[in-house]
C-alpha positions in Angstrom: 88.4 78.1 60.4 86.4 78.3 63.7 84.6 81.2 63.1 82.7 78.9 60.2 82.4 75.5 61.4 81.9 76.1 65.8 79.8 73.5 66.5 78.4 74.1 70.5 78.1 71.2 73.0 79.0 68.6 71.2 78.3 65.1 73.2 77.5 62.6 70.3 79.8 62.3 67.6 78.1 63.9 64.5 74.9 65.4 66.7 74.9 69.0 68.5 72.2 70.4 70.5 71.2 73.7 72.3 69.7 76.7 73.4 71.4 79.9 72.0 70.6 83.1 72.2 71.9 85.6 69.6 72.2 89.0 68.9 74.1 88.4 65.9 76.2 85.8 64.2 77.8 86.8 60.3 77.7 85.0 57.6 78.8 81.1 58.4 78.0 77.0 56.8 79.1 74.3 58.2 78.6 70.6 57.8 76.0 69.4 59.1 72.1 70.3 58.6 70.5 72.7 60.9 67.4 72.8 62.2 66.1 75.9 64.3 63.0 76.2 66.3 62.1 80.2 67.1 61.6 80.5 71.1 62.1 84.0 71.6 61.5 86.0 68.4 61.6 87.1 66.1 64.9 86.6 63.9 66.1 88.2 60.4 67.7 85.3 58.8 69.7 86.2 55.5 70.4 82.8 53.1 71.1 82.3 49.4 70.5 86.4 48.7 67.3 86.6 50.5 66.0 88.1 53.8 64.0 86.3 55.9 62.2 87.5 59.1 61.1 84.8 61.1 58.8 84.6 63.8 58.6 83.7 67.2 57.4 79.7 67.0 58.5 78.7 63.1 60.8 76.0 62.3 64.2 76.6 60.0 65.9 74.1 58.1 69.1 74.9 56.5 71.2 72.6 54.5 74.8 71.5 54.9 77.2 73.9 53.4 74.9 76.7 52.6 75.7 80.0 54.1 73.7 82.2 56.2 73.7 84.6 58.6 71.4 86.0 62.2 70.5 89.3 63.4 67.9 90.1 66.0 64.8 92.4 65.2 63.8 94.0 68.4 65.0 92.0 70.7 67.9 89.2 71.1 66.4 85.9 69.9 66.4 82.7 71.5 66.1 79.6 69.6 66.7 75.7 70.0 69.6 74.2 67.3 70.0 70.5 66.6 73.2 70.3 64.2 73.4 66.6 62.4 76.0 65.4 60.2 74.6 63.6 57.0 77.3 60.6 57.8 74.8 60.3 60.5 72.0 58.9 58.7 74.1 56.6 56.2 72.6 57.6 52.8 73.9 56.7 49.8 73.7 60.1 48.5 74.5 63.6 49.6 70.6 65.8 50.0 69.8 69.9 50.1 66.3 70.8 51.2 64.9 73.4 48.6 62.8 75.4 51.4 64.2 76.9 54.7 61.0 76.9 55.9 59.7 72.8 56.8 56.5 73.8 58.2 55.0 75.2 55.1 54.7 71.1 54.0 54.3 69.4 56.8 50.6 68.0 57.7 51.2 68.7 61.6 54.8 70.6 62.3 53.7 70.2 66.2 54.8 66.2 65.8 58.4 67.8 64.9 58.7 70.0 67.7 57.5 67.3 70.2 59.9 65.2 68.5 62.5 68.1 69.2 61.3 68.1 73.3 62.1 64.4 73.0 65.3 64.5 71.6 66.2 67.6 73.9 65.1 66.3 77.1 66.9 62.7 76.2 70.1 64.4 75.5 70.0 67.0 78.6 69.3 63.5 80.9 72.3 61.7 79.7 70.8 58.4 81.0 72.6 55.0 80.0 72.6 54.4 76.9 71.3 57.7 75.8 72.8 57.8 72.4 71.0 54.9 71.2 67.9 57.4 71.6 69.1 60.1 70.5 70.5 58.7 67.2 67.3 57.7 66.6 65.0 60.5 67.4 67.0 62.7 65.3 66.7 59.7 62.1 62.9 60.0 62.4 62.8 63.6 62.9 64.8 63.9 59.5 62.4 61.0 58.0 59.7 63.4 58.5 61.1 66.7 58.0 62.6 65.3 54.5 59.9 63.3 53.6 57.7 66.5 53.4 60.0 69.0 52.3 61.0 69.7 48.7 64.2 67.9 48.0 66.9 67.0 45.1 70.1 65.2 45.4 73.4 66.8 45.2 75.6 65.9 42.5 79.1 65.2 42.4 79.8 68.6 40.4 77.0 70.5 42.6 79.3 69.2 45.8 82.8 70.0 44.2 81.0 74.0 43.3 79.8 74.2 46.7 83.2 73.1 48.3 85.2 75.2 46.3 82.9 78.1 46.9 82.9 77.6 50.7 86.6 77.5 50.5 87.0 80.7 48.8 84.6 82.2 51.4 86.6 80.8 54.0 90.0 82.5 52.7 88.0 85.6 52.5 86.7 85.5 56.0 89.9 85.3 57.3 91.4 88.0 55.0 89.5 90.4 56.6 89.9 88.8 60.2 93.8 89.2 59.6 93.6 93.2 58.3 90.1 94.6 58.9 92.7 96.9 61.4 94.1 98.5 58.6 93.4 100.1 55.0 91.7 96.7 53.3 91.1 96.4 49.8 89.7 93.6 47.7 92.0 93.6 44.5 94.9 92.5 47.4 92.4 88.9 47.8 92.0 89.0 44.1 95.8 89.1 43.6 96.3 86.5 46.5 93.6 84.1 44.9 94.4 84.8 41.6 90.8 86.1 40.2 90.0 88.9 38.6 88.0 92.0 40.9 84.9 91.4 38.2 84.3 87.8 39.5 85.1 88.6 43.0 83.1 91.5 43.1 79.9 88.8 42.2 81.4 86.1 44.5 81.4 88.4 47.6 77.9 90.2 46.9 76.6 86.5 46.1 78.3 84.9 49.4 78.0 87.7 51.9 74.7 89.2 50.4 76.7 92.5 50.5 80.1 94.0 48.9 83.4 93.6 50.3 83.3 97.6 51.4 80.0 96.9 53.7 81.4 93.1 54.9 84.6 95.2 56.5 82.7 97.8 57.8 80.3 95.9 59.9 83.6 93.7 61.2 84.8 96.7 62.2 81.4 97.2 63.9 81.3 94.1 65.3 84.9 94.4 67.1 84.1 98.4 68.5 81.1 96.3 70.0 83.1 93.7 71.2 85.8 96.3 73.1 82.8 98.1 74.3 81.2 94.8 76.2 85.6 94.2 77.3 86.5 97.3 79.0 86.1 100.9 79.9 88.5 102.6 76.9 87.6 105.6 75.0 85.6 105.5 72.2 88.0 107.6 70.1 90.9 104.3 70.6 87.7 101.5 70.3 87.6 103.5 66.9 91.3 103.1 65.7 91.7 99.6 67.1 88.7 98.8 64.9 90.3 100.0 62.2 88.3 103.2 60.9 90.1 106.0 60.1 87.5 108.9 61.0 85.3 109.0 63.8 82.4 110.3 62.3 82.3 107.5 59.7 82.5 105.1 62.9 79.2 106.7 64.1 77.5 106.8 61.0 78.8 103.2 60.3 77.4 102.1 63.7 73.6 103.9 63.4 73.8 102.1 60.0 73.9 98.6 61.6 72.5 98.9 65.2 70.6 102.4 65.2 72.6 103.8 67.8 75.2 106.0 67.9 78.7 104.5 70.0 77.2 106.7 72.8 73.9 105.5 72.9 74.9 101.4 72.1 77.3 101.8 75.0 74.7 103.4 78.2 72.6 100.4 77.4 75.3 97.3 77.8 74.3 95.2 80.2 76.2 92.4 81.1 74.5 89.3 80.3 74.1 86.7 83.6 73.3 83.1 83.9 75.1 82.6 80.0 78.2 81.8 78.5 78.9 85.2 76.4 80.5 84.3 73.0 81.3 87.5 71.4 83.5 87.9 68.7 84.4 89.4 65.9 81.5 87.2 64.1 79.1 86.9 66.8 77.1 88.0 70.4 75.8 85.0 71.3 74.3 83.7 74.6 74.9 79.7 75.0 73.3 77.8 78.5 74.7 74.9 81.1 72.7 71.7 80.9 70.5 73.0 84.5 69.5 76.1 82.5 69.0 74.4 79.6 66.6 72.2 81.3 64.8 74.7 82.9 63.9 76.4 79.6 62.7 72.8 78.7 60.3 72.5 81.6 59.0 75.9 80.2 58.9 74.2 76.4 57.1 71.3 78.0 54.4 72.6 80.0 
């Protein structure tokens, strides 16, 4: 499913980097590791059940598979990603970092992020035979960042959980993409997938760091949002096309996750200029062209 696995700007085959900036992006895992480096803070990151705030300057490291999810604080939040598959650095075993947060080990975390200029300004340049340096910036970037950080090795049976788990999310995800419209209940996905409502119950508030009831709702939220930023129609239709039933819910629903009401949330749209918009029913999201992108390097750089 896209929605889970989008990987931006992809140039090298297994390596993804870029300037985003988000508003918010649901829960999500994908392959590859993650690193994040805060330009424009600060962020709430939510990962394995916990909530994170994290400021304007830290590092993030998140480990392939393992879900997590972004919301701004005050402000939207702008941050460098480098995505790297594993198969990139041709281990003979599968790693997961134990910390999210890399800089809380390492003797100098400055040497990663000019490490992270390097890389960024060698794949912006393109020149021949970039690859070559970008494959191996990102090797000695890892060498450190894993070399410091508190490690284990996955299993096989810690893989197979994880993959079935991330499967199951995935089935979910799109459940609700298919009838968050309409009345939505959880014992249908139990029925579909077989489970009983006790376990899924857990699996959901476990996954998604909140229950089935509160995932939908802020879907909902996210597509009002979404028509908002689209067109001109009246909030009254935004609401039904969303899928709530009652209009007051949809305002207290919205305050609950933005702290706005429909009315105040839509006065203050602006449309967003010099970005590619990506907003969905999953994210708001701000993603830059490779002369943009090296402008806010120059800025990195100085």
């Amino acid at each position: 499913m896209n929605e889970l696995e989008i990987i931006r700007h992809r140039r090298i085959d297994g390596l993804s980097l870029f300037f985003d900036t988000v508003d918010y992006r649901t829960p999500h895992f994908h392959p590859e590791w993650e690193v994040l480096w805060i330009l424009d803070g600060p962020l709430s990151l939510t990962c394995d059940q916990q909530h994170y705030r994290v400021e304007e300057g830290e590092l993030v490291l998140v480990s392939p598979g393992r879900p997590h999810e972004f919301h701004k604080i005050d402000r939207s939040c702008t941050f460098l990603c480098l995505q790297a598959s594993p198969e990139l650095f041709r281990l003979d075993r599968l790693l997961a970092a134990d910390s999210l947060f890399p800089a809380r080990y390492l003797a100098d975390a400055d040497v990663v992020k000019r490490r992270l200029l390097a890389l960024t300004a060698a794949y912006l340049e393109r020149r021949p035979q970039y690859e070559f340096t970008c494959i191996g910036e990102t090797c000695l970037l890892f060498g450190e960042l894993l070399s410091a950080v508190p490690t284990h090795v996955v299993s096989r049976e810690e893989q197979e959980r994880l993959d079935k788990r991330n499967q199951r999310l995935r089935a979910l995800i799109r459940f609700v993409d298919e009838n968050y419209m309409h009345k939505i209940r959880l014992s249908d996905f139990a029925a579909a997938e077989n489970c009983s409502m006790h376990y899924l119950s857990h699996f959901v508030k476990d996954a998604l760091n909140q229950s089935f009831q509160e995932y939908v709702c802020s879907v909902r939220v996210n597509c009002a949002c979404k028509l908002m930023a689209d067109g001109d129609k009246r909030l009254l239709d935004i609401c039904e096309e969303a899928g709530f039933s009652d209009y007051r819910y949809f305002s207290r629903a919205f305050k609950r996750q933005f702290g706005l009401t429909p009315e105040q949330y839509r006065n203050l749209l602006v449309k967003p200029e010099q970005a590619a918009v990506v907003h969905s029913l999953h994210s708001l999201e701000r993603f830059y062209s490779d002369e943009q992108s090296k402008e806010i390097l120059a800025r990195l750089s100085v």
